[in-house]
C-alpha positions in Angstrom: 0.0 0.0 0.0 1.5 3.3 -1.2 0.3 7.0 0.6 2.5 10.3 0.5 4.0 9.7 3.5 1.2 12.6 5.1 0.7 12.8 8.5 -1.8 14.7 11.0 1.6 17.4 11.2 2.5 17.2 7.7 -1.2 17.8 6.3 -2.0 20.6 9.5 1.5 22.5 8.3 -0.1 22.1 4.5 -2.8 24.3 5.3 -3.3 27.8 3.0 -3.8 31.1 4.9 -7.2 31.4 5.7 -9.6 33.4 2.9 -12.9 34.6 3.8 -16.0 32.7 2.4 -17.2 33.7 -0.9 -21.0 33.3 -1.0 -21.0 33.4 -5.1 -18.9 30.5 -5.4 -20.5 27.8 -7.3 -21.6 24.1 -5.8 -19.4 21.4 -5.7 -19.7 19.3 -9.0 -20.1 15.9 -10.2 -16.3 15.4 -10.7 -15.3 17.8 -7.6 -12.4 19.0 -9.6 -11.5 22.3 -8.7 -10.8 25.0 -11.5 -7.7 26.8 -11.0 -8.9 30.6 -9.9 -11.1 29.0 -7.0 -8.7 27.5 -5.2 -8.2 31.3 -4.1 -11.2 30.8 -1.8 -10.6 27.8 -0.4 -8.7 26.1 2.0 -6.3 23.3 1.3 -6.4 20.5 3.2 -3.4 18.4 2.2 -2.3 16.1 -1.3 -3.3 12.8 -2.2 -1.1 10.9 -5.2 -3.5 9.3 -8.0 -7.0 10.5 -9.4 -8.8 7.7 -8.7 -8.3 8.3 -5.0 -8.8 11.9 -4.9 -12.2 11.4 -6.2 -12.8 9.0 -3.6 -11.6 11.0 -0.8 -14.0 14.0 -2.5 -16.8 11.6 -1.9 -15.9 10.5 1.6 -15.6 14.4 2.9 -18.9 15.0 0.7 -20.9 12.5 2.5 -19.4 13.7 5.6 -21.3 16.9 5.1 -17.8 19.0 3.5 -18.1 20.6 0.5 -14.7 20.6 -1.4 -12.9 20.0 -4.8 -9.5 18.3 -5.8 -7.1 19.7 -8.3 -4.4 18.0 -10.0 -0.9 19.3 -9.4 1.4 18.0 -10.5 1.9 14.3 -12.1 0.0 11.9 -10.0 -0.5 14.5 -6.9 -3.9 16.2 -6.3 -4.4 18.8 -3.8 -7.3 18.5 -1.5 -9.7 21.9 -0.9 -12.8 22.2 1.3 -14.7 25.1 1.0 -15.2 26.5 4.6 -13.2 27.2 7.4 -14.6 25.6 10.1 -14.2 21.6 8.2 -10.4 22.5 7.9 -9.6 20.5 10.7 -12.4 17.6 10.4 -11.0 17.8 6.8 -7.8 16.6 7.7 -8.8 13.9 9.7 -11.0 12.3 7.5 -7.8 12.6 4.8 -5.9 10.9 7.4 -8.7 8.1 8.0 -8.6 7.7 4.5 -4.9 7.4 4.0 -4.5 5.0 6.7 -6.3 2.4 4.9 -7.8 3.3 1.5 -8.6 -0.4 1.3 -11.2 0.1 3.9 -14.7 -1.5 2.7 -16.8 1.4 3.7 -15.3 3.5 0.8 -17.3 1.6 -1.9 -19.8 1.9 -0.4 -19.4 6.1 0.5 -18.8 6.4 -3.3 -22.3 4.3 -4.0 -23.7 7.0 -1.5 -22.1 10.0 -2.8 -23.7 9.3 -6.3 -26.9 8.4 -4.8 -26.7 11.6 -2.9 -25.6 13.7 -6.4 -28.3 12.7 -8.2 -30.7 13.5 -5.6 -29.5 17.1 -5.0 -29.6 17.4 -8.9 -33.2 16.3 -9.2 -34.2 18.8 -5.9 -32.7 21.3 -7.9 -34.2 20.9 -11.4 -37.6 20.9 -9.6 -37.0 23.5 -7.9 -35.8 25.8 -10.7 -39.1 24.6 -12.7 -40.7 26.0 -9.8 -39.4 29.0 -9.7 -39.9 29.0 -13.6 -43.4 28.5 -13.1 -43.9 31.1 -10.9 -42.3 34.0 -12.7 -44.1 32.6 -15.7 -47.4 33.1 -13.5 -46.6 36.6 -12.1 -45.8 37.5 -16.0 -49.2 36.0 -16.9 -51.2 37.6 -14.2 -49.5 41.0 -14.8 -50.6 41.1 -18.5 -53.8 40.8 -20.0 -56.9 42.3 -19.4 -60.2 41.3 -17.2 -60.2 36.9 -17.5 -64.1 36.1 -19.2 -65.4 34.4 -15.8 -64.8 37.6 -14.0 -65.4 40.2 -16.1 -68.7 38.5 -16.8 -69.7 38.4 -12.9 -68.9 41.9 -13.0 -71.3 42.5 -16.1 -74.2 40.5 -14.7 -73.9 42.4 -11.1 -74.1 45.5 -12.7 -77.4 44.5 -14.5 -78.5 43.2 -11.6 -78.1 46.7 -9.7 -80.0 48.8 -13.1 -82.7 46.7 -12.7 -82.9 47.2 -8.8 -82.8 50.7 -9.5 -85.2 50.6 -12.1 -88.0 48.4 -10.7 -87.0 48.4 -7.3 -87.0 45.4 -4.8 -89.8 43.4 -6.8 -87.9 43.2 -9.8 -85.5 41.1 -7.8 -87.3 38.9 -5.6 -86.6 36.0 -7.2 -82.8 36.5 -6.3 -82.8 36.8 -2.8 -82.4 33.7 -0.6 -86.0 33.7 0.7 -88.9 36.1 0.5 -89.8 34.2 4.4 -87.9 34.2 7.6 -89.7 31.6 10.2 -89.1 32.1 13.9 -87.6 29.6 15.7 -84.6 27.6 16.2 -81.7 27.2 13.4 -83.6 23.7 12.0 -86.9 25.8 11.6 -84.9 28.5 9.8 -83.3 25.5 7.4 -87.1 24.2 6.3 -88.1 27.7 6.5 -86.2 27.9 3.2 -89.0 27.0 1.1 -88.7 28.1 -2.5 -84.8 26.1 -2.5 -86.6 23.1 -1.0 -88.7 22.9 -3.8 -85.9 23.1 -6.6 -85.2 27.1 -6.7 -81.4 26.2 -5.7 -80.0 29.1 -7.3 -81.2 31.4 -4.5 -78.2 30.0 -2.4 -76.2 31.6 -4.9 -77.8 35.1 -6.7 -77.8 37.6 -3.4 -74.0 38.1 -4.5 -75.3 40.2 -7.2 -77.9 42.3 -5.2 -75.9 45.7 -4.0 -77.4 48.2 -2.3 -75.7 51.3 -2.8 -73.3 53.0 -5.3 -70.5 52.5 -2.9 -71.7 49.1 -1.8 -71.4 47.8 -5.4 -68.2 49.8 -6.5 -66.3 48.5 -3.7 -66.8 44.7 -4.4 -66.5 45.4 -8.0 -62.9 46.6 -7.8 -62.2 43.8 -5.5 -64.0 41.2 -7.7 -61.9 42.6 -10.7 -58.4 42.4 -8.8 -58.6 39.1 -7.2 -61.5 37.4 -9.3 -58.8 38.0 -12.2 -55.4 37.1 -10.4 -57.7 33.7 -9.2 -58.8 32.7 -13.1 -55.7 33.4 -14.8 -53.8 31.4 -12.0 -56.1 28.5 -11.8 -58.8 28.4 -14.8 -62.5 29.6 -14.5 -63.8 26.1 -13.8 -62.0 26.5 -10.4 -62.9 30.2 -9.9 -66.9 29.3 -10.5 -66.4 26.2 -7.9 -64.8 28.5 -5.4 -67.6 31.4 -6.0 -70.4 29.0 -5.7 -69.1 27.0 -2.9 -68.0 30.4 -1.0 -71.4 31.8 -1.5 -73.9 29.5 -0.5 -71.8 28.9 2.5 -71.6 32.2 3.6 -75.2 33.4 2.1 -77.1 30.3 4.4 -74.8 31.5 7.2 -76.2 35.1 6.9 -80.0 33.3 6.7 -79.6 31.8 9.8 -78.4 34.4 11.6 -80.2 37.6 10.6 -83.0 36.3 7.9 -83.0 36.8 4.4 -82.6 40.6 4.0 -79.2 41.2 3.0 -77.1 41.0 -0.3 -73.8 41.8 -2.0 -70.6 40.1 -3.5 -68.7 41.0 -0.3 -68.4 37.2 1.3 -67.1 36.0 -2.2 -64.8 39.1 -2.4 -63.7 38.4 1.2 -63.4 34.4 0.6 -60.9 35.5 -2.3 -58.8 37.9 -0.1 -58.2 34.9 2.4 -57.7 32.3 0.0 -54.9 34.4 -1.8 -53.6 35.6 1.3 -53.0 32.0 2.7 -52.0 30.6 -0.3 -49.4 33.2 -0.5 -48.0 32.8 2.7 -47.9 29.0 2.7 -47.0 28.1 -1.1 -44.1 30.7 -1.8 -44.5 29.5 -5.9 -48.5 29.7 -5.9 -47.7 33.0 -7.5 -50.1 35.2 -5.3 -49.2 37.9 -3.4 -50.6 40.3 -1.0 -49.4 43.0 0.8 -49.3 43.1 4.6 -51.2 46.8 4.7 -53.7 45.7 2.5 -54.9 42.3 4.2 -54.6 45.0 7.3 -56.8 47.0 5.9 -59.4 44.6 5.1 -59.1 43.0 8.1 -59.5 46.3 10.2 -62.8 47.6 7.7 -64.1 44.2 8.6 -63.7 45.3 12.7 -65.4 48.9 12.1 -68.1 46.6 10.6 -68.8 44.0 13.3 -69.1 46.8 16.0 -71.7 48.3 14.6 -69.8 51.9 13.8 -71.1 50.7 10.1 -75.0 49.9 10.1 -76.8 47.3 8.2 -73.7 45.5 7.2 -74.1 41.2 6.6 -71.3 40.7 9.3 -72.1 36.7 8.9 -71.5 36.7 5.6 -67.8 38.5 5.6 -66.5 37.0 8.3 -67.9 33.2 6.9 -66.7 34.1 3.8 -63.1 35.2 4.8 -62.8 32.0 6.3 -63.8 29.3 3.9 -61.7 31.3 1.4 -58.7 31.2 4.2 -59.2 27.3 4.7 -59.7 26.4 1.0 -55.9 28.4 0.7 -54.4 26.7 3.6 -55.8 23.1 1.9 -54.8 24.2 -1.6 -51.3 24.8 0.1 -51.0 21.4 2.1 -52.2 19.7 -1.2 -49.1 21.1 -3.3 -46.8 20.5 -1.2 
């Protein structure tokens, strides 16, 4: 058995002066073989003679967590580099181990490691640059373009809706709203109080989105409607957007039933089902693509507060708050399922 003749003195006295790390400096590759500017910062470890070993030895100190490169010399001699300061010394003593007996068994099977190890880091990163891909290719999307057909038709037909209120008042939308009754009683009276969806007008869990009453009522969710309702269908499709909306809205719309009867209307429970679902999704998938900022979910978030104590009057506080959070646990599932 041949070695250089390196000891634990030899290799210590072997050591380079001590660079500072370099953040920029690529990962170690396949072949671990150093080229010949970034050895500059790095810290030499020692010299092993023959290639077949250094690469060997590269596996051995990449297993054991070191990232390094070897460089041939000179001849048969390659120099021995790890990347960061504090594996210097544990560097040297796994060279050591290694020069001791290169012969050891565990060495095939650290090389059958390292290339197991390789190919994993290279598939981790190929889906993770697809991710990122995906991403900026959905921000580029979502930033181009004008209103998506699902959305900008919601926003036509609740516009219709409110010219007709206008026109012919509340009889010309009766059939909209979620019940023309309101039976007293407990919450199961209230269900089979809903007696025009019991017999097969199922629609009515849905249409009191489009009923506004107000210019500011209706302006406000129509801006929201238009910034989310778009960000939602380019991201995802309008089959998903419709699914969300109708799911969203007869949640919310029976919740505002029970509570306070059926005089209330608006798209503000979908609009605030959409501001939690992209605000969740946002913070737990960082590559969903959505995005909201911090003062903006704030500001919804404190609106809906001025509402619920009563500083704003006749305001459907069931139907916000439900909304906001079936859109805020539809994110959070969306988010658990991607990942």
């Amino acid at each position: 058995m041949r070695t250089t003749g390196l000891t634990p003195a030899t290799i210590s006295a072997q050591t380079t002066t001590l660079v500072p790390n370099c953040s920029w400096l690529d990962r170690v590759s396949a072949s671990n073989v150093a080229p010949r500017n970034a050895k500059l910062f790095m810290r030499k470890i020692g010299e092993i003679v023959g290639e077949s070993k250094a690469r060997v030895l590269s596996d051995y100190l990449y297993v054991e967590g070191i990232e390094n490169q070897v460089e041939e010399e000179s001849g048969e001699e390659w120099s021995v580099w790890v990347h960061a300061e504090e594996h210097v010394l544990r560097g040297q003593q796994l060279l050591h181990d290694y020069l001791s007996n290169p012969a050891d068994p565990k060495f095939p099977r650290i090389v059958r490691e390292a290339a197991e190890r390789r190919a994993e880091e290279e598939k981790s990163e190929e889906n993770y640059r697809r991710k990122v891909h995906s991403r900026e290719e959905t921000l580029r999307r979502a930033a181009r373009g004008s209103l998506a057909p699902l959305t900008l038709a919601l926003l036509g037909i609740t516009v219709a809706v409110y010219v007709l209120q206008q026109i012919k008042g509340e009889m010309g939308v009766r059939s909209l709203v979620i019940s023309q009754f309101y039976p007293i009683g407990s919450l199961v009276d209230r269900l089979l109080g809903l007696t025009e969806i019991r017999q097969g007008q199922v629609w009515r869990l849905f249409t009191p989105i489009f009923l506004h009453y107000g210019i500011l009522h209706i302006l406000f969710n129509m801006m929201w409607l238009v910034d989310l309702g778009s960000a939602i269908e380019r991201k995802e499709g309008a089959a998903t957007l419709l699914l969300f909306i109708l799911v969203v809205a007869a949640i919310s719309n029976l919740s505002q039933f029970l509570i306070s009867g059926p005089r209330f209307g608006g798209m503000s429970g979908v609009v605030y089902g959409m501001l939690g679902y992209v605000w969740i999704r946002g913070k737990y998938d960082p590559f969903s693509g959505y995005f909201l900022n911090p003062p903006v979910v704030y500001m919804m978030l404190i609106w809906l507060g001025v509402c619920m104590v009563g500083w704003i009057p006749n305001v459907a506080n069931t139907v916000h708050v439900v909304g906001l959070v079936t859109g805020m646990a539809w994110g959070y599932i969306a988010s658990c399922s991607r990942s």
